[in-house]
C-alpha positions in Angstrom: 0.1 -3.7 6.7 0.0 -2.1 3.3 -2.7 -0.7 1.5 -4.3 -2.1 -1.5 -4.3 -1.1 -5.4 -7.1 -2.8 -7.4 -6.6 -2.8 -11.3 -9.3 -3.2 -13.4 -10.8 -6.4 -14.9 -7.8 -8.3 -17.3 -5.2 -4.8 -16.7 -2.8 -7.2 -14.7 -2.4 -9.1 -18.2 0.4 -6.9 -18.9 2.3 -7.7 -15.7 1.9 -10.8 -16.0 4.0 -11.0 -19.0 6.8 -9.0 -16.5 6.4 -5.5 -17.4 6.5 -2.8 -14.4 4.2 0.0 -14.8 0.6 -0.2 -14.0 -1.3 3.6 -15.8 -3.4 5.6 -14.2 -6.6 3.8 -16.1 -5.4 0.7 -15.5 -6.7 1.4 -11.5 -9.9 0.3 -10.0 -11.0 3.7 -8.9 -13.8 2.6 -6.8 -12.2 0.0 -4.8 -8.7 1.6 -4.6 -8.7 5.2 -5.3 -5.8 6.4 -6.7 -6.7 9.7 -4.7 -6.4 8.2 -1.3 -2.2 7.6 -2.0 0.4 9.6 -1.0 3.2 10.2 -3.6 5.9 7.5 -3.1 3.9 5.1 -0.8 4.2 1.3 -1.0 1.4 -1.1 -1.4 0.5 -4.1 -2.7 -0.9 -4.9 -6.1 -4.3 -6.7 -6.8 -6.0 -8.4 -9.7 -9.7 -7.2 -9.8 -10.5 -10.8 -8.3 -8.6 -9.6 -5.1 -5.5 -11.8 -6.1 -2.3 -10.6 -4.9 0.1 -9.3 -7.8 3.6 -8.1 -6.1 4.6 -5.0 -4.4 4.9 -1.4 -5.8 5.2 2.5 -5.0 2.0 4.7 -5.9 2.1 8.3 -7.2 -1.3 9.1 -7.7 -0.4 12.4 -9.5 1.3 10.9 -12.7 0.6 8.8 -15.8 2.5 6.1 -14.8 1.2 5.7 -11.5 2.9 2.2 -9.7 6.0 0.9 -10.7 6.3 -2.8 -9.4 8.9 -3.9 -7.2 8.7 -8.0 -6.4 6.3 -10.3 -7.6 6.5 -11.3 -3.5 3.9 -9.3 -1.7 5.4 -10.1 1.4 8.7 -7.9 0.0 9.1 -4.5 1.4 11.2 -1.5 0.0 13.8 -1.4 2.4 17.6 -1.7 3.1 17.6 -5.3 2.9 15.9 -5.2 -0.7 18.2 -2.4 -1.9 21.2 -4.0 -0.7 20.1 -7.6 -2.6 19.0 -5.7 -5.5 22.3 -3.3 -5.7 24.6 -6.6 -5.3 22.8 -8.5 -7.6 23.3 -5.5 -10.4 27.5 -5.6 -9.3 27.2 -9.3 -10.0 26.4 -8.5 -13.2 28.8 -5.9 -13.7 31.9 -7.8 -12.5 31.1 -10.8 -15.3 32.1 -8.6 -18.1 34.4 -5.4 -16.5 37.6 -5.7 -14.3 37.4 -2.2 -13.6 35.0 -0.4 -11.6 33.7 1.8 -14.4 30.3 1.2 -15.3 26.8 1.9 -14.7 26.1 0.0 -11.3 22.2 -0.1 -11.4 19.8 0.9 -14.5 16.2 1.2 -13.5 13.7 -0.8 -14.1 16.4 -3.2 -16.2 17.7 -4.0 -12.7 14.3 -4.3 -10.5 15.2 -0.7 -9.6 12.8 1.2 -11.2 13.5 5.3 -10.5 17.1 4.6 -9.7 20.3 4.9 -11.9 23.8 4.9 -10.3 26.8 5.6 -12.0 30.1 3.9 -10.4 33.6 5.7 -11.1 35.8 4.4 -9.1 35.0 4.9 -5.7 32.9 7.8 -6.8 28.8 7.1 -7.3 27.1 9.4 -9.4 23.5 8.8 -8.0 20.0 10.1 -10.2 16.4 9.5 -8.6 13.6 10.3 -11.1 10.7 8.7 -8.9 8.8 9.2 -5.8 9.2 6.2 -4.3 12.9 5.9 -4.5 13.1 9.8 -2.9 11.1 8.4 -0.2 13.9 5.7 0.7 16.7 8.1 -0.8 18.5 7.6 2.7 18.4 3.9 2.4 20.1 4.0 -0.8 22.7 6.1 0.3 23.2 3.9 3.3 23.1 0.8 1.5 26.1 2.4 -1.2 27.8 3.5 2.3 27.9 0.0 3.6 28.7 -2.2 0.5 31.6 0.5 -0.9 32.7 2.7 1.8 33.0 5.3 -1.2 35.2 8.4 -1.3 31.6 10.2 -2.5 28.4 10.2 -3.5 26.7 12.6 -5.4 23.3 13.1 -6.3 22.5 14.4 -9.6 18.7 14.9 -9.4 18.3 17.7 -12.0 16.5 15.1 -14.1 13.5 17.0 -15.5 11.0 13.7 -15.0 11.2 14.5 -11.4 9.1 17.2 -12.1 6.6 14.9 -13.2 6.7 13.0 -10.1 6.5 16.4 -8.2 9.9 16.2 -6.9 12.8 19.4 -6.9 15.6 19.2 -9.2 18.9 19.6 -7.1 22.6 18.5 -7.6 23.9 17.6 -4.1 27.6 15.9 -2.8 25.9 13.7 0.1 28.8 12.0 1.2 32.2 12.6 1.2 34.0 14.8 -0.7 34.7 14.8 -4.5 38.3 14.9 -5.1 39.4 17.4 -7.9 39.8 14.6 -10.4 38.3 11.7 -10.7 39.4 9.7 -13.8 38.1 6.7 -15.2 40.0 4.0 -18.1 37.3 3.1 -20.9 39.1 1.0 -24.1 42.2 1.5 -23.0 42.0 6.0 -22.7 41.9 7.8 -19.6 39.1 10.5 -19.1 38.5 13.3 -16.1 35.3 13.2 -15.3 33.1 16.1 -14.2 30.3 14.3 -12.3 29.1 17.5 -10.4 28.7 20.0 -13.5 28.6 17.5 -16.2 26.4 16.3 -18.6 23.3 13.7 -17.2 25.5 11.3 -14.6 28.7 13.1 -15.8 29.5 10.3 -18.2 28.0 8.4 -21.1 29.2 4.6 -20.9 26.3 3.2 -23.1 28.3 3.3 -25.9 31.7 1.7 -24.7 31.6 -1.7 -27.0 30.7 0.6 -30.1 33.6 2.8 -29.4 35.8 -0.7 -28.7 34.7 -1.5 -32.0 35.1 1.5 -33.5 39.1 1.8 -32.5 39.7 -1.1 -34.7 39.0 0.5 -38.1 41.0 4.0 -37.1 44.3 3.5 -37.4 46.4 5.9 -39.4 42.9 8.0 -40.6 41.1 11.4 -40.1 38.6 11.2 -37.9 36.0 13.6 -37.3 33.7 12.9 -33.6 30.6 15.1 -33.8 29.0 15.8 -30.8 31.8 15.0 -28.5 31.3 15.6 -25.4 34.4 14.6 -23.5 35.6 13.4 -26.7 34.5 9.7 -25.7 34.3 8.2 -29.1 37.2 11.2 -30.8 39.9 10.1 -27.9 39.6 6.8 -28.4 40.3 6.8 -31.6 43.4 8.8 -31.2 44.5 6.5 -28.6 44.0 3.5 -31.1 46.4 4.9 -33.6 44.1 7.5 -35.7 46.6 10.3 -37.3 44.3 12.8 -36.8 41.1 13.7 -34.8 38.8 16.8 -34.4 36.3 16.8 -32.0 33.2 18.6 -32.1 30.9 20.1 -29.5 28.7 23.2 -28.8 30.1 23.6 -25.2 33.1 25.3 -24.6 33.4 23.2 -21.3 33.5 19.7 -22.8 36.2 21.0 -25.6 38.2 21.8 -22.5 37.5 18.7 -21.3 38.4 17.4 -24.6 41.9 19.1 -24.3 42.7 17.8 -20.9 41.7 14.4 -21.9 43.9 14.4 -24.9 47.1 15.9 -22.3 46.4 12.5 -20.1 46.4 10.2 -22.8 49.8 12.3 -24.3 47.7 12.8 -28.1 47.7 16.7 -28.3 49.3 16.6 -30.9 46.8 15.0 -32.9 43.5 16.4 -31.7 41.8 19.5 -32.3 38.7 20.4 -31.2 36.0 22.4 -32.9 32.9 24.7 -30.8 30.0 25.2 -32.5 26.3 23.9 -33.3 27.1 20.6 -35.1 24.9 21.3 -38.5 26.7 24.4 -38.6 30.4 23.4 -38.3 30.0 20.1 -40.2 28.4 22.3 -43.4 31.7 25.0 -43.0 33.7 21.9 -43.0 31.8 20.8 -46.4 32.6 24.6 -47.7 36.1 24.3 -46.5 36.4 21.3 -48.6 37.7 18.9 -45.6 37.6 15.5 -46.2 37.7 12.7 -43.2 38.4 8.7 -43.0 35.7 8.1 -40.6 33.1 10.4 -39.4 30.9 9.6 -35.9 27.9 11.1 -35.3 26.5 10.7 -32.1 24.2 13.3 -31.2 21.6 13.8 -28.0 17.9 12.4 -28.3 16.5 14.1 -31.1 13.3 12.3 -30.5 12.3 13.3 -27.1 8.4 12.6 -27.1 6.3 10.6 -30.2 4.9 13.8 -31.2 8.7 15.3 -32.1 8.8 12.2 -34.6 8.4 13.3 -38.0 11.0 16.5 -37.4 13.4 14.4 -34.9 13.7 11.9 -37.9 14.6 14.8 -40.3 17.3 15.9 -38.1 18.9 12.1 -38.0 18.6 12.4 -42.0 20.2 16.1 -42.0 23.2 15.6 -40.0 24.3 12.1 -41.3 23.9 13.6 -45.1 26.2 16.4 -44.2 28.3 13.8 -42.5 28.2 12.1 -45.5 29.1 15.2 -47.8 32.6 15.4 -45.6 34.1 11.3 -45.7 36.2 11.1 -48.4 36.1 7.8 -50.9 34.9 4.6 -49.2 35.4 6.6 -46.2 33.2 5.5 -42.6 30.5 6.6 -40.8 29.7 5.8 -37.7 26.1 6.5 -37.1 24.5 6.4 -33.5 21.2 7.3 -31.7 20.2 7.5 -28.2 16.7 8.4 -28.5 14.3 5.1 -27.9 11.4 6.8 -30.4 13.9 6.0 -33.3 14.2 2.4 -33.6 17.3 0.4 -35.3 14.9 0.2 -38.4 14.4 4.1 -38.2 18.3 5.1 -38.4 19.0 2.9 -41.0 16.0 4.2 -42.9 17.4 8.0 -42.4 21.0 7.0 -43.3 19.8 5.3 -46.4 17.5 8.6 -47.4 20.2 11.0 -46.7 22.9 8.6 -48.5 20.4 8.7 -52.0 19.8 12.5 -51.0 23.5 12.9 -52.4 23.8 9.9 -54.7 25.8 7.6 -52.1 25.9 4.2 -51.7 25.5 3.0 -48.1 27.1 -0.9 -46.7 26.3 -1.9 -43.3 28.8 -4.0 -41.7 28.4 -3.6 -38.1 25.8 -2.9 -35.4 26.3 -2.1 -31.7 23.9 -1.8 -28.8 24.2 -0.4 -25.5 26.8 -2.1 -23.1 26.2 -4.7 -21.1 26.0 -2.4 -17.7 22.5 -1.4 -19.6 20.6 -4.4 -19.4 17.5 -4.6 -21.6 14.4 -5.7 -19.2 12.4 -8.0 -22.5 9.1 -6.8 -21.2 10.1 -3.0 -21.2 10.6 -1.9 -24.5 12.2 1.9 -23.3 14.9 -0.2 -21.6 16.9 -0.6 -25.2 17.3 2.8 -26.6 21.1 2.7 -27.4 21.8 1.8 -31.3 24.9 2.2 -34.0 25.3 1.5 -36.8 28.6 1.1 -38.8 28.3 2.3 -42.9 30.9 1.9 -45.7 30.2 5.2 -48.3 30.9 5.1 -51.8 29.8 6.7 -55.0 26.4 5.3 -56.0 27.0 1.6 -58.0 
């Protein structure tokens, strides 16, 4: 039998409308205290008048305290419900990819709340972030054992909200053994994968439709792909027809990765790849005088927490101006965010701000969100956090 946690008088009103996460003041401390949890443990969820909301996991040491599971109380975190849950995210997947290339399961968007898992190939990049999924972190594995049979799993639980939750950060090969390449095919380009020392999961597939759309207007330009990483956006560029690419990223390791990547796909010949702090390189460019088609910028969250709002903002602003200052005539910029504390309305509002900074004129033709293996949950706003945006620049009318 599991044990009971009470909310407070009219608190289940937001769950009600299908969001997940119940707060720490939202809990009925008298009836159920939060104290009297372990970390991880399931119970069931209760209206103040006793009724029976759905089943969640409890850690009574954070902010967000229960994450809800099943609207069911009779449901139980187990094999069973990981195994429904996990197929009913592949479902999803398989409607709109032929390849096994995608995000398999995104959190909370996919009733898995604490739980993403990568899928390359028969490879499965794995990231816990919560107590309760550590505490059935062998059921998960078992579950991805039994539905794939995969060549590995890694774990990738460096995330730095398990500390929050009280939990190690480790990177760990659980099963299997990784093989010494593992490649995946996004838009039509090949990329190597580093899922054991690279960045978050190893790979960034949020923005696969923008980069789709993005190979359409490249062919025969200069294009310039600003924090590249693995050269995701750069690449596939080159791969659609683009004269000429340069890629550019702080770490030495992904311009490698850029290099190798550009081998597969047989476009050495035109990429380069530029190391070096983004704001930096893309102001020696300006100096240089170099002039680019079509400039992406793409950079980490800028925005990590409200309170970095007003400088995160000014940072957007900075390096899309000086992306700017670098597209020749009615040149392109591609303008993306990944940070959820700047909304759609927010990046549009720094492009336009840095644009009049330098006496441009700004078009917007195109908008792209994050790919369908990101499902937005409607009641979770932190679910959508993917946006770009696509800008013809010309002098000011």
């Amino acid at each position: 039998m599991l044990a009971k946690l009470r909310l407070k008088k009219n608190e289940e009103r937001r769950l009600k409308q299908g969001h997940l996460w119940i707060y720490s003041n939202e809990v009925d401390n008298n009836v159920s205290p939060l104290k009297s949890f372990a970390a991880g443990q399931q119970v069931i969820v209760e209206a103040s008048n006793g009724k029976e909301l759905g089943l969640a996991y409890v850690n009574p040491n954070t902010l967000i305290c229960a994450r809800m599971l099943s609207r069911s109380s009779k449901r139980e975190l187990n094999l069973k419900f990981l195994k429904k849950r996990i197929q009913a995210a592949q479902d999803l997947r398989e409607l709109h990819f032929e390849d096994p290339f995608y995000r398999l399961v995104f959190g909370e968007s996919d009733g898995l709340p604490g739980l993403v898992i990568d899928r390359f190939g028969d490879v499965f990049s794995v990231q816990i972030t919560t107590a309760g999924m550590e505490a059935v972190k062998a059921d998960i594995l078992q579950v991805l054992e039994n539905l794939y049979q995969p060549q590995a799993i890694v774990l990738k639980n460096d995330n730095a909200n398990r500390k929050l939750e009280g939990l190690e950060l480790y990177e760990e090969v659980v099963a299997g053994e990784l093989p010494e390449q593992i490649l995946i095919t996004e838009n039509n380009t090949q990329f190597a994968i580093p899922v054991e020392n690279g960045q978050k999961t190893g790979w960034f597939y949020d923005h696969r439709m923008a980069r789709q759309r993005m190979q359409s207007l490249v062919k025969g330009k200069r294009v310039l792909d600003v924090f590249s990483y693995l050269g995701g956006w750069g690449l596939a560029a080159a791969t659609a027809g683009a004269e000429e690419v340069a890629c550019v990223d702080a770490s030495e390791l992904a311009l490698d990765g850029v290099d190798y990547n550009a081998q597969l796909n047989g476009v050495s010949d035109k990429v380069m790849t530029i190391q070096g702090n983004a704001f930096d390189v893309l102001s020696a460019l300006k100096t240089d005088g170099q002039k680019f088609d079509v400039v992406i910028v793409d950079p980490p969250a800028f925005i990590k927490r409200k309170k970095d709002f007003k400088n995160g903002f000014e940072a957007y602003r900075r390096i899309n101006e000086l992306a700017m200052r670098v597209l020749n005539k009615d040149g392109i910029l591609i303008s993306a965010s990944c940070s959820h504390h700047l909304s759609r309305d927010n990046l549009l509002q720094a492009v336009q701000t840095a644009a009049r900074h330098i006496d441009r004129n700004v078009q917007l033709f195109e908008q792209g969100h994050q790919g369908p293996d990101h499902p937005v949950h409607p009641a979770i706003a932190e679910t959508e956090y993917i946006k770009t945006l696509f800008f013809k620049v010309s002098a000011s009318w």
